[in-house]
FIPAVO-512648 format. One record per atom (N, C-alpha, C): x, y, z. Coordinates in steps of 0.05 Angstrom, whole numbers, plus 5000, padded with zeros to 4 digits. Layout:
{east X	north Y	up Z};
...
% end
This chain:
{east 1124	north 4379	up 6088};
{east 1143	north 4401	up 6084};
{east 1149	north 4402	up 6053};
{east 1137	north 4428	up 6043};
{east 1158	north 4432	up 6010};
{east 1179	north 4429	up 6008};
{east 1185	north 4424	up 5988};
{east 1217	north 4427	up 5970};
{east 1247	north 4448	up 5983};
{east 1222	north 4471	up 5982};
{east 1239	north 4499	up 5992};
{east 1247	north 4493	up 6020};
{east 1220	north 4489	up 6036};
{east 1225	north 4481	up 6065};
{east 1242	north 4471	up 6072};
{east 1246	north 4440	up 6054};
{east 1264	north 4425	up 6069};
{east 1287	north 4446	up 6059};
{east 1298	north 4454	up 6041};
{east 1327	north 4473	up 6031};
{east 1334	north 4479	up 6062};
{east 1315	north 4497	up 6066};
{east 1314	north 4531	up 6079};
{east 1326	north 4506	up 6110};
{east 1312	north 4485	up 6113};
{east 1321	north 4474	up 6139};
{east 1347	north 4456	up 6136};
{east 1352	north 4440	up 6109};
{east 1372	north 4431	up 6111};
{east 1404	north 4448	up 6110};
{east 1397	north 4469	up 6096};
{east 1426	north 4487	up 6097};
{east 1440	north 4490	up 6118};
{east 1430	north 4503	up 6140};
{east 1444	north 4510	up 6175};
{east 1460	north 4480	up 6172};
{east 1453	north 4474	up 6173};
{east 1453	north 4429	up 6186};
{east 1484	north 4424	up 6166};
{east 1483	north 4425	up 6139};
{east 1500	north 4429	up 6121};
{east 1526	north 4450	up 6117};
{east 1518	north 4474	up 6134};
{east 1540	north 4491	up 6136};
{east 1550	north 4486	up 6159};
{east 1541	north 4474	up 6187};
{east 1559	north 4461	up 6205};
{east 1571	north 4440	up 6201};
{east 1566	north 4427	up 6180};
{east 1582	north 4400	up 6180};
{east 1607	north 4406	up 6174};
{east 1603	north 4430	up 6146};
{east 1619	north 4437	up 6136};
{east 1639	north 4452	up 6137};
{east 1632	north 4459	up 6172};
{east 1650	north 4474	up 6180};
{east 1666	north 4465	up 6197};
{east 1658	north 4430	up 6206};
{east 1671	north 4419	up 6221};
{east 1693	north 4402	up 6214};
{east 1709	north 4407	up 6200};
{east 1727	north 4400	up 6186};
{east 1748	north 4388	up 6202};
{east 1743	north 4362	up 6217};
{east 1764	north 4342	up 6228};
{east 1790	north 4336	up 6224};
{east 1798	north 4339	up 6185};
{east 1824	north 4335	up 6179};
{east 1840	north 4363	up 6191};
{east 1827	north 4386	up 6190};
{east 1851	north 4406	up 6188};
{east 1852	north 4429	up 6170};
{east 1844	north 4416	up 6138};
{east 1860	north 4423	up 6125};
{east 1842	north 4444	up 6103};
{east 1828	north 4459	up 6120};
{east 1815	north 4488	up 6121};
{east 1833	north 4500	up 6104};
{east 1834	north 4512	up 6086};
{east 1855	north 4531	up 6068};
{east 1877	north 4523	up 6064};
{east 1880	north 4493	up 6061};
{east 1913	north 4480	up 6055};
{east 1915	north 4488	up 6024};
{east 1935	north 4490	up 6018};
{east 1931	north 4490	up 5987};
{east 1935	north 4453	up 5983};
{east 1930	north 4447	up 5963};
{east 1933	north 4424	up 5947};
{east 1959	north 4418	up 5935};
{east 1971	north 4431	up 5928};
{east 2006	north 4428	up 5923};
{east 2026	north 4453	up 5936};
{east 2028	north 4446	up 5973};
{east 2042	north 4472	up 5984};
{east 2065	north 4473	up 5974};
{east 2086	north 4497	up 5977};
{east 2110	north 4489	up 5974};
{east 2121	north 4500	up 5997};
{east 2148	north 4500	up 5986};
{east 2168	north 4502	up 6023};
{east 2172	north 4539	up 6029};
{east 2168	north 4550	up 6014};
{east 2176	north 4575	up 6009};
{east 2150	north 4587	up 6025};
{east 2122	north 4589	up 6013};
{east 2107	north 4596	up 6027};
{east 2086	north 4581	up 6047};
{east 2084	north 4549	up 6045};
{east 2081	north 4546	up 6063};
{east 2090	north 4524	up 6087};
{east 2112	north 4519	up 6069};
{east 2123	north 4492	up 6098};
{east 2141	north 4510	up 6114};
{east 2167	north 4532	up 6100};
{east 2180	north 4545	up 6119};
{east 2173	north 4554	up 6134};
{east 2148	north 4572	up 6141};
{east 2131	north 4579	up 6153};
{east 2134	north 4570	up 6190};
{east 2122	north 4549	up 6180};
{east 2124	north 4522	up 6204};
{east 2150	north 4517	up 6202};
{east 2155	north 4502	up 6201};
{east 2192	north 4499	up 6206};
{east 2205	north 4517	up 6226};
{east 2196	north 4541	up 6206};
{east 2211	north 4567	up 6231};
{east 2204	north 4572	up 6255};
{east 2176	north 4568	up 6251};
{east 2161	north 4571	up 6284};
{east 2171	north 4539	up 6305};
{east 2166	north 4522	up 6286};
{east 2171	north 4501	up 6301};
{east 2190	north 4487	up 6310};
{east 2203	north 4484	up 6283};
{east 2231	north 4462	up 6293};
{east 2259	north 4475	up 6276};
{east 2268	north 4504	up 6276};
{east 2282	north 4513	up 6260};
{east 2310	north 4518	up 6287};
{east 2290	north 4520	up 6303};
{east 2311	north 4524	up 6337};
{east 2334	north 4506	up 6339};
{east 2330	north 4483	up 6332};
{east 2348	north 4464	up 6324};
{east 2349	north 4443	up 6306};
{east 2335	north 4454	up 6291};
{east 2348	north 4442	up 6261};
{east 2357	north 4464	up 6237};
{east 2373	north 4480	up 6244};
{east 2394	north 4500	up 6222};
{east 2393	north 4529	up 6236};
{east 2387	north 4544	up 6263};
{east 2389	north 4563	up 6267};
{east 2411	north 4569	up 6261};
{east 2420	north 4591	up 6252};
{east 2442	north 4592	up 6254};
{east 2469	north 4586	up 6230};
{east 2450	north 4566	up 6211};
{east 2468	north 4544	up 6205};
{east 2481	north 4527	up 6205};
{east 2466	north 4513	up 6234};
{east 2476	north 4500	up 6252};
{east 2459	north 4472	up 6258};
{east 2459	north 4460	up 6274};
{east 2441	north 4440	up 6292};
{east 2450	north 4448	up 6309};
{east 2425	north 4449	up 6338};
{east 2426	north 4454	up 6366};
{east 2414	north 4442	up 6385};
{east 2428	north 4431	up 6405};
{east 2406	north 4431	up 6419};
{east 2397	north 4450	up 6437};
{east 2373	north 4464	up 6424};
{east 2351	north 4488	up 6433};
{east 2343	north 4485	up 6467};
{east 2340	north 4497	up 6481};
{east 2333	north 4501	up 6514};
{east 2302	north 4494	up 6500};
{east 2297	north 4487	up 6533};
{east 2258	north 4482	up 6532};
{east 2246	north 4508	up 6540};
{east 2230	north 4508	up 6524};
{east 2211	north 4534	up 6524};
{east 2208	north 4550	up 6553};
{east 2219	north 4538	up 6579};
{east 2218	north 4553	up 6601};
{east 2248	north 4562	up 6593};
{east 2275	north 4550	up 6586};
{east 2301	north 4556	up 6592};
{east 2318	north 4539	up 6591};
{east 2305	north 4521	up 6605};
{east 2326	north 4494	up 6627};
{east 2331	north 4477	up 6604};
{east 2357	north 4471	up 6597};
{east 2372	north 4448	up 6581};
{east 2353	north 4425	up 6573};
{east 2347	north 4421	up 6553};
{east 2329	north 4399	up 6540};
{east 2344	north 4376	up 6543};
{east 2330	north 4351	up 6544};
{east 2343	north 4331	up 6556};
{east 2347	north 4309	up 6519};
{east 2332	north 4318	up 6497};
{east 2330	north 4310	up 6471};
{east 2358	north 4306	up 6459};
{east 2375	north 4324	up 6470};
{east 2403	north 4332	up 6455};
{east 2401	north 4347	up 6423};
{east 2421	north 4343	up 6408};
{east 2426	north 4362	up 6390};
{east 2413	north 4334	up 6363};
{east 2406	north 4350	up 6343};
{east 2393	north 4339	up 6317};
{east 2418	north 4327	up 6303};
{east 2417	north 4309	up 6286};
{east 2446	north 4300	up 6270};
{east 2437	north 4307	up 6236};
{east 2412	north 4319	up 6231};
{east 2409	north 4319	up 6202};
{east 2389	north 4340	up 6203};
{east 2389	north 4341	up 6173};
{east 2355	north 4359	up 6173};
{east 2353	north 4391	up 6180};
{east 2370	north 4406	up 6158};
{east 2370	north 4433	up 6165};
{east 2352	north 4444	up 6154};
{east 2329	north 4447	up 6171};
{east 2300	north 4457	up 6158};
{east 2301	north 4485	up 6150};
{east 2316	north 4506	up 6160};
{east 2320	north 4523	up 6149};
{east 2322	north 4536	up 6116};
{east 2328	north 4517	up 6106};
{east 2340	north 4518	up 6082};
{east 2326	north 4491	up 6057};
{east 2316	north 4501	up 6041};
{east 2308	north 4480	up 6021};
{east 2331	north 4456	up 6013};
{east 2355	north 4469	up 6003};
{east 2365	north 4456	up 5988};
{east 2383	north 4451	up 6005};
{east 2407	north 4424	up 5994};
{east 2426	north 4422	up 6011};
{east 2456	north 4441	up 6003};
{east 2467	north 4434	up 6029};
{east 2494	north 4455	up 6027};
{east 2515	north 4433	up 6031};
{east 2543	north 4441	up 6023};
{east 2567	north 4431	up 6017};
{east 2564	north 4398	up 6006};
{east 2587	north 4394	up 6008};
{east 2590	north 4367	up 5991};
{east 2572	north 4342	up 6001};
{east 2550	north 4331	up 5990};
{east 2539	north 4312	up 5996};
{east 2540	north 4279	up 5990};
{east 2560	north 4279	up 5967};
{east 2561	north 4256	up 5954};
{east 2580	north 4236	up 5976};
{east 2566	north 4215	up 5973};
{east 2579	north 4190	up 5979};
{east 2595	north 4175	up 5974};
{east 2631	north 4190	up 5990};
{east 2650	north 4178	up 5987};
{east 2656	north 4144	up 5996};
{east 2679	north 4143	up 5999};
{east 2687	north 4108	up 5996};
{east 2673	north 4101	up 6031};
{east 2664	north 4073	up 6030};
{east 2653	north 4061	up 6057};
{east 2625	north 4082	up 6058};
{east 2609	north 4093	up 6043};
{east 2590	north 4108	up 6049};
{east 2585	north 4133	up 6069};
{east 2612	north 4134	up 6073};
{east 2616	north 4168	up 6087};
{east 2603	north 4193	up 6067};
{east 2595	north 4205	up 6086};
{east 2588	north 4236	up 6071};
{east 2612	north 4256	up 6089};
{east 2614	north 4272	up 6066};
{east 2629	north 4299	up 6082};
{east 2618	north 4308	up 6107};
{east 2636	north 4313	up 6109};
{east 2624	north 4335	up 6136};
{east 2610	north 4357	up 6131};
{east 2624	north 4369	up 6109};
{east 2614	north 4401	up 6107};
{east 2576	north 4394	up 6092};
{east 2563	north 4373	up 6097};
{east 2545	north 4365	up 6079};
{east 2522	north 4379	up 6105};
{east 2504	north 4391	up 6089};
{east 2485	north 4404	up 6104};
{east 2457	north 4389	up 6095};
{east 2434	north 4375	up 6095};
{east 2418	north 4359	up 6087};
{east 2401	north 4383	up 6091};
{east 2384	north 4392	up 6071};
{east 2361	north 4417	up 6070};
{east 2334	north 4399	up 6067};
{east 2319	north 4418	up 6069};
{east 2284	north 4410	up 6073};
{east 2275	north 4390	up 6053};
{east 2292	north 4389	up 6030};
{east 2280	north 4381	up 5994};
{east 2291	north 4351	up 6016};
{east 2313	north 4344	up 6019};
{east 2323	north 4326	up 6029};
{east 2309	north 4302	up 6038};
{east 2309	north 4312	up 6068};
{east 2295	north 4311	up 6086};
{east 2260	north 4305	up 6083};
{east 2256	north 4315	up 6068};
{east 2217	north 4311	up 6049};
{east 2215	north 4304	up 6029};
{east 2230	north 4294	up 6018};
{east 2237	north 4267	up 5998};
{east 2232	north 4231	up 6015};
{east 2208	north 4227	up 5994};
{east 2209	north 4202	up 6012};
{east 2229	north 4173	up 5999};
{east 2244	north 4162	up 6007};
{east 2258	north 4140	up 5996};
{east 2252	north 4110	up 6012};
{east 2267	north 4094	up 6006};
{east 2266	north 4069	up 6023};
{east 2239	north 4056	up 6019};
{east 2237	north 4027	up 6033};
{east 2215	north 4011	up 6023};
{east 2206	north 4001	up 6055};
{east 2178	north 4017	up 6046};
{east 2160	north 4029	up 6050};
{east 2172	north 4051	up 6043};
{east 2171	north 4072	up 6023};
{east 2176	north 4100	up 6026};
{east 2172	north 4124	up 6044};
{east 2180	north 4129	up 6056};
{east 2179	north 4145	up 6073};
{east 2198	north 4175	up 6084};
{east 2189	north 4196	up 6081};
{east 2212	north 4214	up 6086};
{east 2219	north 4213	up 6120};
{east 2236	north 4224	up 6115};
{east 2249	north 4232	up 6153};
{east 2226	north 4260	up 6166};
{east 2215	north 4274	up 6145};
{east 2201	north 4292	up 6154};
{east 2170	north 4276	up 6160};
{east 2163	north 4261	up 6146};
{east 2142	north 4246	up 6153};
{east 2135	north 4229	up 6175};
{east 2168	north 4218	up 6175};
{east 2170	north 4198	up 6203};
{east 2165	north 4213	up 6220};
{east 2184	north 4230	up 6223};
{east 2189	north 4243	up 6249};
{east 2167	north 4270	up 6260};
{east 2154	north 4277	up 6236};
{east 2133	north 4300	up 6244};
{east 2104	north 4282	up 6242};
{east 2099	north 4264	up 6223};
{east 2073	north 4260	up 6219};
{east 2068	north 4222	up 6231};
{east 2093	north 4208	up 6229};
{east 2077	north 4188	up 6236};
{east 2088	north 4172	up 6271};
{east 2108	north 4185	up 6279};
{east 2106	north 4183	up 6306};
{east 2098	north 4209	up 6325};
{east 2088	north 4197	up 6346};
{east 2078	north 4218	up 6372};
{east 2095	north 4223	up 6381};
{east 2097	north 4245	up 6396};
{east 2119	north 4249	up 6417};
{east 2130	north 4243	up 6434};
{east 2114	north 4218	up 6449};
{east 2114	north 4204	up 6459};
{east 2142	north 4178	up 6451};
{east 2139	north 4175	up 6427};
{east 2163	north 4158	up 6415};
{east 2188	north 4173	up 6404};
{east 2181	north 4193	up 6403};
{east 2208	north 4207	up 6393};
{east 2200	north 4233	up 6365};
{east 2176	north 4234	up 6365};
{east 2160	north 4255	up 6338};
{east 2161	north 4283	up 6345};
{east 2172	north 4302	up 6329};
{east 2175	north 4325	up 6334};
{east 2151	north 4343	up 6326};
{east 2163	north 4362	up 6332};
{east 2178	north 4369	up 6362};
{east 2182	north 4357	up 6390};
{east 2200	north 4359	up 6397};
{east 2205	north 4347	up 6424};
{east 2188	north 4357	up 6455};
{east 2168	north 4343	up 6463};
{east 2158	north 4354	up 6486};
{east 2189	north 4371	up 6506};
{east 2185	north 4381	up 6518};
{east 2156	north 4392	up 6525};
{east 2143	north 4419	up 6507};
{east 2159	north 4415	up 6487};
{east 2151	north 4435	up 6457};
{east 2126	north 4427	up 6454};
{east 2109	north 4443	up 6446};
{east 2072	north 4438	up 6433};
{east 2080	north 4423	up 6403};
{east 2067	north 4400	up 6398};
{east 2061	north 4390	up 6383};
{east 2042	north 4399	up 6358};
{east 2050	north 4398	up 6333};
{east 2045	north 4409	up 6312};
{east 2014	north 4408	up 6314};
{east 2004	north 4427	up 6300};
{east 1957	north 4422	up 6301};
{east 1959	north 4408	up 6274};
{east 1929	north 4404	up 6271};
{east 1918	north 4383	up 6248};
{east 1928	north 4405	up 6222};
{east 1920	north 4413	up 6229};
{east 1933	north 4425	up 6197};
{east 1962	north 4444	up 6186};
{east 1974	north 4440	up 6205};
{east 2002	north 4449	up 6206};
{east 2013	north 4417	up 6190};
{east 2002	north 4397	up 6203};
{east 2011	north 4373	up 6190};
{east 1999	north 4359	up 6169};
{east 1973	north 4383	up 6159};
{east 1962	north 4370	up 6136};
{east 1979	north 4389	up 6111};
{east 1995	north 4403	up 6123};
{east 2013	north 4427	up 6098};
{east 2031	north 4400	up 6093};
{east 2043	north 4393	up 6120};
{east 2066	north 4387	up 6119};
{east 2068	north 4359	up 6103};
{east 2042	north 4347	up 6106};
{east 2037	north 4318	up 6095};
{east 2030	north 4321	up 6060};
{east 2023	north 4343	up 6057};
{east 2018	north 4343	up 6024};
{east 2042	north 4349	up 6005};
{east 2056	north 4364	up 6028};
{east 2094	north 4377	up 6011};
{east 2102	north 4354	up 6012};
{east 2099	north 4341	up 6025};
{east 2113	north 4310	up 6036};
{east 2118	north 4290	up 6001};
{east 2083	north 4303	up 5994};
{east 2084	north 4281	up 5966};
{east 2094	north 4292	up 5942};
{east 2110	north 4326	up 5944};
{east 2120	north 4328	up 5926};
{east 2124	north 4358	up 5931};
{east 2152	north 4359	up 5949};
{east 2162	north 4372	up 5964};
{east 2181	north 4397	up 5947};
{east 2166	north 4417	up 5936};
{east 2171	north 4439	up 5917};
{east 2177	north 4461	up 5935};
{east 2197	north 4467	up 5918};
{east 2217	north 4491	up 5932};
{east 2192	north 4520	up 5935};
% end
């Protein structure tokens, strides 16, 4: 076989591999942000009860019937930034009126670093408690390859 030959045969072979793209992350950008593309997701996914409204809820299951997960205590994905007073008064209380936004929340801290958006969307199953909450559909490979790259530097 010539030079050309092999081309002409290895290409097909080379554009399926290339098309088989296992991670996901088919058109991710390289530095997403929250605006165009983590809100996105958020809203579709977990915005039902984490800030509809303004709020935390706990959201019905996709048939109706009362979800058995209960209501969220943080994490108003709705919104980038946080709302009302957040600083840490005496004994490590936060206000009430403190709303924790996406920047928050996808900020990784602590040792092992890790954000709450990471824990809870990318490194547990649903099975343990990883959101969305069954019997909600579970995020695809590349809904969580957006969400894993904002993760490392979570721009408004």
């Amino acid at each position: 076989m010539n030079g050309f030959s092999t081309y002409v045969c290895l290409l097909p072979a080379a554009c399926v591999v290339g098309a088989c793209n296992s991670t996901g992350d088919a058109g991710v950008s390289a530095a997403p942000s929250y605006a165009t593309d983590v809100a996105p997701i958020f809203n579709a996914n977990c915005v039902r009860c984490h800030g509809a409204g303004g709020t935390l809820n706990a959201a019905p299951n996709p048939d109706g019937s009362p979800n058995t997960v209960g209501m969220p205590v943080t994490c108003y994905l709705s919104m980038y930034e946080d709302t009302g007073d957040c600083s840490v008064g005496d004994g490590g209380i936060i206000s009430s009126t403190c709303k924790r936004g996406a920047h928050f929340c996808g900020t990784p801290s602590g040792d092992p670093p890790t954000s709450l958006v990471s824990y809870y969307v990318l490194i547990l199953t649903q099975d343990e408690g990883g959101m969305p909450p069954p019997p909600w559909p579970a995020l695809g490979a590349r809904e969580k390859e957006v969400i894993r790259r904002w993760t490392l530097d979570p721009i408004p």
